[in-house]
Biopython code that builds the backbone (N, CA, C, O; Angstrom):
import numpy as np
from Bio.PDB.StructureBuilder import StructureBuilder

atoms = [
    (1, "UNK", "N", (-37.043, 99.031, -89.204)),
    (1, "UNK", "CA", (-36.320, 99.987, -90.015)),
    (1, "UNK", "C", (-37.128, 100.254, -91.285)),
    (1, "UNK", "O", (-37.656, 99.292, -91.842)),
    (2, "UNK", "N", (-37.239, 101.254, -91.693)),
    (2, "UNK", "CA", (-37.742, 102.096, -93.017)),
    (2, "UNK", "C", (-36.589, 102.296, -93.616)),
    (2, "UNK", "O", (-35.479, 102.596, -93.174)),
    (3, "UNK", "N", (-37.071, 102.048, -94.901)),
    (3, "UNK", "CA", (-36.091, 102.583, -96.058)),
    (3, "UNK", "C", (-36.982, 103.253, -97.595)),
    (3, "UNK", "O", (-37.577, 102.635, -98.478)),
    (4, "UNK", "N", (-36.741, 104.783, -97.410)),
    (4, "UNK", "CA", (-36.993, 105.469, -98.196)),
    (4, "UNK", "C", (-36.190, 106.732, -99.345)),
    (4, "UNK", "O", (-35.072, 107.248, -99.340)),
    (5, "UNK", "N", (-37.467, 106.880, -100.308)),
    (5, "UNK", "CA", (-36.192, 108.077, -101.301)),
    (5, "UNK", "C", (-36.909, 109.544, -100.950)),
    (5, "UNK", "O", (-38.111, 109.794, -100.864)),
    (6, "UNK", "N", (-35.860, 110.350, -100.793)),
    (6, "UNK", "CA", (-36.751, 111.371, -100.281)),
    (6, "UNK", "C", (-35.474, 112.367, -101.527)),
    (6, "UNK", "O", (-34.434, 112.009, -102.080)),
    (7, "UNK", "N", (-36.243, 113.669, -101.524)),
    (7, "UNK", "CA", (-35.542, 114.823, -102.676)),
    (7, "UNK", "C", (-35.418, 116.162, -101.672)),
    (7, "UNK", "O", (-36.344, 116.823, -101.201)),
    (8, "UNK", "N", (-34.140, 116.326, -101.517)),
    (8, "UNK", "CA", (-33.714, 117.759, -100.677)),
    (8, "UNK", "C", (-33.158, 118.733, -101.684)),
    (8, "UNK", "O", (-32.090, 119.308, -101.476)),
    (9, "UNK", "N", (-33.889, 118.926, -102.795)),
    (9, "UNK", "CA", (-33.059, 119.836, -103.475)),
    (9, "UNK", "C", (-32.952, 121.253, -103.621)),
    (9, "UNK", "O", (-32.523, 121.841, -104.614)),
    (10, "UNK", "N", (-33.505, 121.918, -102.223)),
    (10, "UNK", "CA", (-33.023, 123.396, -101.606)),
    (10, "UNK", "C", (-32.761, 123.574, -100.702)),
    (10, "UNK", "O", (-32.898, 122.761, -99.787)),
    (11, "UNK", "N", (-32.340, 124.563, -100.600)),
    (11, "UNK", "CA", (-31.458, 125.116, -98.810)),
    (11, "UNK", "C", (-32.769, 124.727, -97.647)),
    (11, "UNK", "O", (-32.823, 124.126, -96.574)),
    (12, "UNK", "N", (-34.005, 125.628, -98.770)),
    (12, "UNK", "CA", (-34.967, 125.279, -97.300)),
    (12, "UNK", "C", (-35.741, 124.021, -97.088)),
    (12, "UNK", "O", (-36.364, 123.735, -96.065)),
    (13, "UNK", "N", (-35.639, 123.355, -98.090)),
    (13, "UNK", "CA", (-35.930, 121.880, -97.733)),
    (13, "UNK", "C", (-35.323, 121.196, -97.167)),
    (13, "UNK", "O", (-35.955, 120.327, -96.566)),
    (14, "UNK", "N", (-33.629, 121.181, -97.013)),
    (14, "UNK", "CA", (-32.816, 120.562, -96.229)),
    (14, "UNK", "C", (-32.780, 121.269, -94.879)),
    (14, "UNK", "O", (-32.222, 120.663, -93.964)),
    (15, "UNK", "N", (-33.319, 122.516, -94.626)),
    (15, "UNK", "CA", (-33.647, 122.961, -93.207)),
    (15, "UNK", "C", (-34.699, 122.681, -92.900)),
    (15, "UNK", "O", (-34.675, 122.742, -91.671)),
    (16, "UNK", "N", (-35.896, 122.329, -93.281)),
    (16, "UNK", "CA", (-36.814, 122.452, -92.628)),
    (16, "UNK", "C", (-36.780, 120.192, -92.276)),
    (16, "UNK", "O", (-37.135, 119.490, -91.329)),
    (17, "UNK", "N", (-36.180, 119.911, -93.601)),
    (17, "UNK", "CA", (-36.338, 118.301, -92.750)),
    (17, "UNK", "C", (-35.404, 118.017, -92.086)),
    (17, "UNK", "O", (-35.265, 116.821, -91.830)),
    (18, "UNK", "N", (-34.312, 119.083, -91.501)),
    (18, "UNK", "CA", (-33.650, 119.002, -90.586)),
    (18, "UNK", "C", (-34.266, 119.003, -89.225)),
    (18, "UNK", "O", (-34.042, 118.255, -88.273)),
    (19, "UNK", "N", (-35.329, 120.299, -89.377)),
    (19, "UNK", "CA", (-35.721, 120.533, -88.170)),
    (19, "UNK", "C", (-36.690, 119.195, -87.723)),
    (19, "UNK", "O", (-36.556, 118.620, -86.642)),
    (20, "UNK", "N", (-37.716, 118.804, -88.790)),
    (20, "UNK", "CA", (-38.643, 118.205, -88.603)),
    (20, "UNK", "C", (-38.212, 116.803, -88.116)),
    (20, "UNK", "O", (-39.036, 116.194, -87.435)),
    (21, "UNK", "N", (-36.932, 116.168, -88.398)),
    (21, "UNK", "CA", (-36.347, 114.817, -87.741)),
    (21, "UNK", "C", (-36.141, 114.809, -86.921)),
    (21, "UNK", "O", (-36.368, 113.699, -86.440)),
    (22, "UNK", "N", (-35.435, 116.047, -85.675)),
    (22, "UNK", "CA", (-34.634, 116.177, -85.128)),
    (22, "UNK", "C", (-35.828, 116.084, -83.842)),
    (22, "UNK", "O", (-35.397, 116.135, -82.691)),
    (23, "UNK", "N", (-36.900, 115.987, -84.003)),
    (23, "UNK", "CA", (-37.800, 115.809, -83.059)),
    (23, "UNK", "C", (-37.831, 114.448, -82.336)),
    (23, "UNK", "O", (-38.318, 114.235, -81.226)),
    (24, "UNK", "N", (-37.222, 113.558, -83.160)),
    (24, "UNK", "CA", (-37.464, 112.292, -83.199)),
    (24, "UNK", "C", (-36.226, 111.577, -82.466)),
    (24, "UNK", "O", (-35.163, 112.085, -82.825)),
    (25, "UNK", "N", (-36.080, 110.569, -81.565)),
    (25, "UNK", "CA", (-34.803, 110.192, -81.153)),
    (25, "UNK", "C", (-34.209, 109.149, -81.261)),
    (25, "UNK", "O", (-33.415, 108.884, -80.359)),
    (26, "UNK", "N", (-34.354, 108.256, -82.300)),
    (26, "UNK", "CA", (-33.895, 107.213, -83.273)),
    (26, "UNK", "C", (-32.674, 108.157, -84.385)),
    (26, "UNK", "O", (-32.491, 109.374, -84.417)),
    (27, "UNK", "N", (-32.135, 107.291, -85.036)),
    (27, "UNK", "CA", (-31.102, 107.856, -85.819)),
    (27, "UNK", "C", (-31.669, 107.610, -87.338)),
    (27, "UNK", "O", (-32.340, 106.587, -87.468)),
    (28, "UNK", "N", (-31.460, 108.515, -88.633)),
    (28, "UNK", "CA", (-31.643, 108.639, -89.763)),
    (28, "UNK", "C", (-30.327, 108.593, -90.433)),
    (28, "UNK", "O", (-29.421, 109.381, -90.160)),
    (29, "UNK", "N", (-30.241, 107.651, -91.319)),
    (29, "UNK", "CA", (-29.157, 107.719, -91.993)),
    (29, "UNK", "C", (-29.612, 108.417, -93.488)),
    (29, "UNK", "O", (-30.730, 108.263, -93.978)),
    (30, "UNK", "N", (-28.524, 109.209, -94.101)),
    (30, "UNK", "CA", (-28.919, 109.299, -95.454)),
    (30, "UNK", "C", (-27.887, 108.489, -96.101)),
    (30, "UNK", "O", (-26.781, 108.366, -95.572)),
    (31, "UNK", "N", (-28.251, 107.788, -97.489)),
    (31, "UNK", "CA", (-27.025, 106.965, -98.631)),
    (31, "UNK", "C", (-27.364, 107.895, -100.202)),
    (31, "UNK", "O", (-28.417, 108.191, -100.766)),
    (32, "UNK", "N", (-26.130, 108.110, -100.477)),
    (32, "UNK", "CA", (-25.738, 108.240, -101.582)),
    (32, "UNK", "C", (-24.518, 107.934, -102.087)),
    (32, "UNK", "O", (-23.374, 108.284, -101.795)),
    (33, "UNK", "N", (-25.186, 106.904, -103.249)),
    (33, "UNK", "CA", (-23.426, 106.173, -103.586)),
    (33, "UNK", "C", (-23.051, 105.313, -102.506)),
    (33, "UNK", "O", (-23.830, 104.440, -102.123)),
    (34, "UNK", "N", (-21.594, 105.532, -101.825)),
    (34, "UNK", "CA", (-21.205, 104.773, -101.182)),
    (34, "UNK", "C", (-20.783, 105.799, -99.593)),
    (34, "UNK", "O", (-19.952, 105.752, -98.686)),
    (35, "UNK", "N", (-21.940, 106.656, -100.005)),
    (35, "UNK", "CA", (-21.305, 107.769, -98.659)),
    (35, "UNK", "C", (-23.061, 107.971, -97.832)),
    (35, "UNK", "O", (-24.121, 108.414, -98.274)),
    (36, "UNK", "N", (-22.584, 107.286, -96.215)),
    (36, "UNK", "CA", (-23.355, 107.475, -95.686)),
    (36, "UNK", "C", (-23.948, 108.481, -94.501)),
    (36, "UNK", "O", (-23.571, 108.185, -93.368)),
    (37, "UNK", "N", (-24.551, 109.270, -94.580)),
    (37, "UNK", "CA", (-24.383, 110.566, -93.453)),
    (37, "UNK", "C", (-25.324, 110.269, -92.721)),
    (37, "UNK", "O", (-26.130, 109.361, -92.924)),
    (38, "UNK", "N", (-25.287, 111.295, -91.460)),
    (38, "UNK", "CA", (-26.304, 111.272, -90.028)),
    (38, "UNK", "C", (-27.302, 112.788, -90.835)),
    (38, "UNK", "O", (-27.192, 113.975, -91.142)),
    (39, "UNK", "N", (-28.446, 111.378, -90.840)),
    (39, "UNK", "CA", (-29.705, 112.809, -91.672)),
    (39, "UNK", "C", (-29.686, 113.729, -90.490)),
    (39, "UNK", "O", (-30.154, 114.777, -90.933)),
    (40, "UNK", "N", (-29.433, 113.882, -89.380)),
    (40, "UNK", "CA", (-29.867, 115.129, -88.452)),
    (40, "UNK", "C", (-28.816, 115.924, -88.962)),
    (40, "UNK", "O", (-29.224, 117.001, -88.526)),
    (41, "UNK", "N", (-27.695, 116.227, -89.599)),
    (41, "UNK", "CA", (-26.478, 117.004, -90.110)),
    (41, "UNK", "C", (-26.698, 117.981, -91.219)),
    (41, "UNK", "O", (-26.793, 117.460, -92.330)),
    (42, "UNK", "N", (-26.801, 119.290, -91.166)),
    (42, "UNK", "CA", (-27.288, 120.186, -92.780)),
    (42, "UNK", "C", (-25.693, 120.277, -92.780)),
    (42, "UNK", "O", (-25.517, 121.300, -93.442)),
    (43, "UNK", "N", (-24.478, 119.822, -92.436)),
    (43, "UNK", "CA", (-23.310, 119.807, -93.086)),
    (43, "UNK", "C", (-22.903, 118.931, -94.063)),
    (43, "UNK", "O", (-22.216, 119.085, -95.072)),
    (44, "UNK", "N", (-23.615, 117.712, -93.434)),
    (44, "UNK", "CA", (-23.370, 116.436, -93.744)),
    (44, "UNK", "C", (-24.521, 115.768, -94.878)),
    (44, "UNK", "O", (-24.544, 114.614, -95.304)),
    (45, "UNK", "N", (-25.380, 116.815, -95.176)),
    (45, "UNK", "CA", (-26.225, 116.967, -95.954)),
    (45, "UNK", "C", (-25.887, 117.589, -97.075)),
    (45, "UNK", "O", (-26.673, 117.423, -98.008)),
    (46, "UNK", "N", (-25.216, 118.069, -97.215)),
    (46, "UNK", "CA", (-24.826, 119.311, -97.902)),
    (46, "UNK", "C", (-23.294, 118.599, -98.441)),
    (46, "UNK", "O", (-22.668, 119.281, -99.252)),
    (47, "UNK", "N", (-22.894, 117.721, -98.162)),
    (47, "UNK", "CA", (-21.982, 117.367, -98.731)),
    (47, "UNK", "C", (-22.080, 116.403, -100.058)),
    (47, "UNK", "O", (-21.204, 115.863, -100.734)),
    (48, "UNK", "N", (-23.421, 116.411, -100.143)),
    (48, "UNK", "CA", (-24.051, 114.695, -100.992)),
    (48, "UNK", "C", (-24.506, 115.412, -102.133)),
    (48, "UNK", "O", (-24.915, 116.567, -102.017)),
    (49, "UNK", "N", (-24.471, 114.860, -103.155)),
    (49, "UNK", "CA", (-25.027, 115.495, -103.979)),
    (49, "UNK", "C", (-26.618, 115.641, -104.032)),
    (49, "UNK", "O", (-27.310, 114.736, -103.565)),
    (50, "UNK", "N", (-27.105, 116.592, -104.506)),
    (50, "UNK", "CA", (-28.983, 116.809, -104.107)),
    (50, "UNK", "C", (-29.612, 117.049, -105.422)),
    (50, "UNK", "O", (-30.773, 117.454, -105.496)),
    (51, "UNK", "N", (-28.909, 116.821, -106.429)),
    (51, "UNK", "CA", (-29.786, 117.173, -107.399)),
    (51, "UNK", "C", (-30.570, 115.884, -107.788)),
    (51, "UNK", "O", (-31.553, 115.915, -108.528)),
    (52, "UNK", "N", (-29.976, 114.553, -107.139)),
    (52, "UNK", "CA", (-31.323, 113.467, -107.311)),
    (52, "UNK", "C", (-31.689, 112.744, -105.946)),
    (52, "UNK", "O", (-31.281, 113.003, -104.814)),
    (53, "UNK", "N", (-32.329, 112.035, -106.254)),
    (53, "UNK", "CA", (-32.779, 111.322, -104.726)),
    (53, "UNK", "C", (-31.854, 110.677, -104.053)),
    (53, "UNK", "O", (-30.960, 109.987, -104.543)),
    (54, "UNK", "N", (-32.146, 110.993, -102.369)),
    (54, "UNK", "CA", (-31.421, 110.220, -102.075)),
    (54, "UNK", "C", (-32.078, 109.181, -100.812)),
    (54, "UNK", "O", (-33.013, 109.361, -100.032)),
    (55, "UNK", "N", (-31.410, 108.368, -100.951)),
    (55, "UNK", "CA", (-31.993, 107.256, -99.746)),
    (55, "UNK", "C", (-32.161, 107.410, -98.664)),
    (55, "UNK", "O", (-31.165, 108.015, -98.269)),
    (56, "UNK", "N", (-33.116, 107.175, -97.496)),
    (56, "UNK", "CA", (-33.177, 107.503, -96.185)),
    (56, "UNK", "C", (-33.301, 106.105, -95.721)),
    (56, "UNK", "O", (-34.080, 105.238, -96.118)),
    (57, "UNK", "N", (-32.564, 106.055, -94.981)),
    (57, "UNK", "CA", (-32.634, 104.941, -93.811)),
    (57, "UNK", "C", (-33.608, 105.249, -92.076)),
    (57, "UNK", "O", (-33.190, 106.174, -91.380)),
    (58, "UNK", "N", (-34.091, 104.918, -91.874)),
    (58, "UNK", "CA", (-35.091, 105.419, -90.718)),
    (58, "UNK", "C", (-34.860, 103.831, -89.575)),
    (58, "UNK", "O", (-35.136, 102.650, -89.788)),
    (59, "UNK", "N", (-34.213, 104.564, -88.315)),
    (59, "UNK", "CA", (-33.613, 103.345, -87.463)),
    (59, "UNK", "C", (-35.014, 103.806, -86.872)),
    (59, "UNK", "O", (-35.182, 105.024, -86.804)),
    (60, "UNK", "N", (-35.921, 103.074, -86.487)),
    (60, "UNK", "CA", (-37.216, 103.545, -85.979)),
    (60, "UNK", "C", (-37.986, 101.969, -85.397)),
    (60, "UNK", "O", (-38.499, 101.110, -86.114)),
    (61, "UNK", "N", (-37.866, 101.962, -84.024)),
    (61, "UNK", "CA", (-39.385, 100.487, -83.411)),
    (61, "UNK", "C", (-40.243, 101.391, -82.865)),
    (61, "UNK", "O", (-40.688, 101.004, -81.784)),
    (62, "UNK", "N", (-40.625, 102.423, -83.210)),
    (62, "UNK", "CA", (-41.993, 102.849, -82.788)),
    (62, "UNK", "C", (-42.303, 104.286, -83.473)),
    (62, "UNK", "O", (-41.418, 104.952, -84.010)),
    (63, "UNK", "N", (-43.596, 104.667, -83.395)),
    (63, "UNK", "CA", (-43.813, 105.864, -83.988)),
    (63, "UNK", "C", (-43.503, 105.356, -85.220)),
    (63, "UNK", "O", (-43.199, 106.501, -85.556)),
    (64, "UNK", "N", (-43.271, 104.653, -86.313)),
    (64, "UNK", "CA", (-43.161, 104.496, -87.714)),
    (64, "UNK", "C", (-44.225, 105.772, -88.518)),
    (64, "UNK", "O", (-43.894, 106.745, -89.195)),
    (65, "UNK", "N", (-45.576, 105.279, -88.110)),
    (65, "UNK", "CA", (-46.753, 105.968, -88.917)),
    (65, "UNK", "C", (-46.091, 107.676, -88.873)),
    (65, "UNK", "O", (-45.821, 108.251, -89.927)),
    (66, "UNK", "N", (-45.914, 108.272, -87.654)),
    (66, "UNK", "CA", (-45.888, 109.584, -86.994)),
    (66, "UNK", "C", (-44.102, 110.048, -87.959)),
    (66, "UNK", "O", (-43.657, 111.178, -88.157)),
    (67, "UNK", "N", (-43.616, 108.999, -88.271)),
    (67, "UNK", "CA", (-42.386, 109.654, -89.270)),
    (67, "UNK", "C", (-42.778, 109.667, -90.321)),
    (67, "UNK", "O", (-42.396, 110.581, -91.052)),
    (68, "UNK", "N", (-43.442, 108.944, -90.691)),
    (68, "UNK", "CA", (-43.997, 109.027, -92.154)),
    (68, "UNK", "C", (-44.645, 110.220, -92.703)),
    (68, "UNK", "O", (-44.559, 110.912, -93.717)),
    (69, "UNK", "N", (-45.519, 110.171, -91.323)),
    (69, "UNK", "CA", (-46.405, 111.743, -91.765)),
    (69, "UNK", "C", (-45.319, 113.185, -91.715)),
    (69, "UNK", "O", (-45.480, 114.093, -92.531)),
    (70, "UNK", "N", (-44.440, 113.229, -90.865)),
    (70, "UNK", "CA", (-43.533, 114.464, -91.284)),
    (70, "UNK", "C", (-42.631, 114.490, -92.137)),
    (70, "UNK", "O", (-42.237, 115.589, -92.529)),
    (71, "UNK", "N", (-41.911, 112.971, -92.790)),
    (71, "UNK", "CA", (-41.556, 113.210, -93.605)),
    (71, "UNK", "C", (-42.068, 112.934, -95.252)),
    (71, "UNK", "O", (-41.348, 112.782, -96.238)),
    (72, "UNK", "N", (-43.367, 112.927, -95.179)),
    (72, "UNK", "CA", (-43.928, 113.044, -96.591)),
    (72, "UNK", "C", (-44.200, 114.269, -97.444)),
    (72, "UNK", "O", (-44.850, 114.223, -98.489)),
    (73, "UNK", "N", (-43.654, 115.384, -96.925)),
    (73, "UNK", "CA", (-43.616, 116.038, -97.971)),
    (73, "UNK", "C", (-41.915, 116.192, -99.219)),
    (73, "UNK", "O", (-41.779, 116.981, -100.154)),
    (74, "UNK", "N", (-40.896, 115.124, -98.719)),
    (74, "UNK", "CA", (-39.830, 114.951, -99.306)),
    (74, "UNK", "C", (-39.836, 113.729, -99.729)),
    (74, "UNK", "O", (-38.696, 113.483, -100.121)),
    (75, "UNK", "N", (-40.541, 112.795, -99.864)),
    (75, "UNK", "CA", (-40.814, 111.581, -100.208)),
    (75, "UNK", "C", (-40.724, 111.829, -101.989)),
    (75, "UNK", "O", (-41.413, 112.605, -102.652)),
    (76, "UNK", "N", (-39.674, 110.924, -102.460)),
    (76, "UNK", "CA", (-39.727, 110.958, -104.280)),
    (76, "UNK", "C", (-40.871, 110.341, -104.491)),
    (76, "UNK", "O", (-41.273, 110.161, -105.641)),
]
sb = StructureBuilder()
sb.init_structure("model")
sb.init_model(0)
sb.init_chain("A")
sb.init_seg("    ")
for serial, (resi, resn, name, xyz) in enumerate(atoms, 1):
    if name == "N":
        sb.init_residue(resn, " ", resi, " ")
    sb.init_atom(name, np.array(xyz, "f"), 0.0, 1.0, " ", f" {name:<3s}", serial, name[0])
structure = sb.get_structure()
């Protein structure tokens, strides 16, 4: 498991690392506060607040390196 801070703070950043996870077939959690969502969700994304970082949880035993690289351009 990975645990990272990543910053979604526009519409098209929360679409495009929507799209870019959704490749992947392990589960992403996002945390903020005490509320935890399914990162593949732009509803459930959108419910959290985005104006600061928020935590990513990455349920991941393989491919680690290959998530890293798509999700580093949201990395705090």
């Amino acid at each position: 498991m990975i645990e990272v801070q990543i910053s979604l703070n526009s519409i098209d950043k929360v679409k495009s690392f929507v799209n870019a996870i959704t490749q992947f077939d392990f589960d992403f959690d996002l945390i903020s506060g005490r509320y935890v969502i399914d990162a593949k969700s732009i509803m459930g994304i959108f419910s959290l607040d985005l104006s600061k970082p928020i935590d990513l949880k990455i349920h991941a035993e393989e491919n680690e390196d290959e998530v890293m690289e798509v999700i580093k351009p949201y990395l705090v």
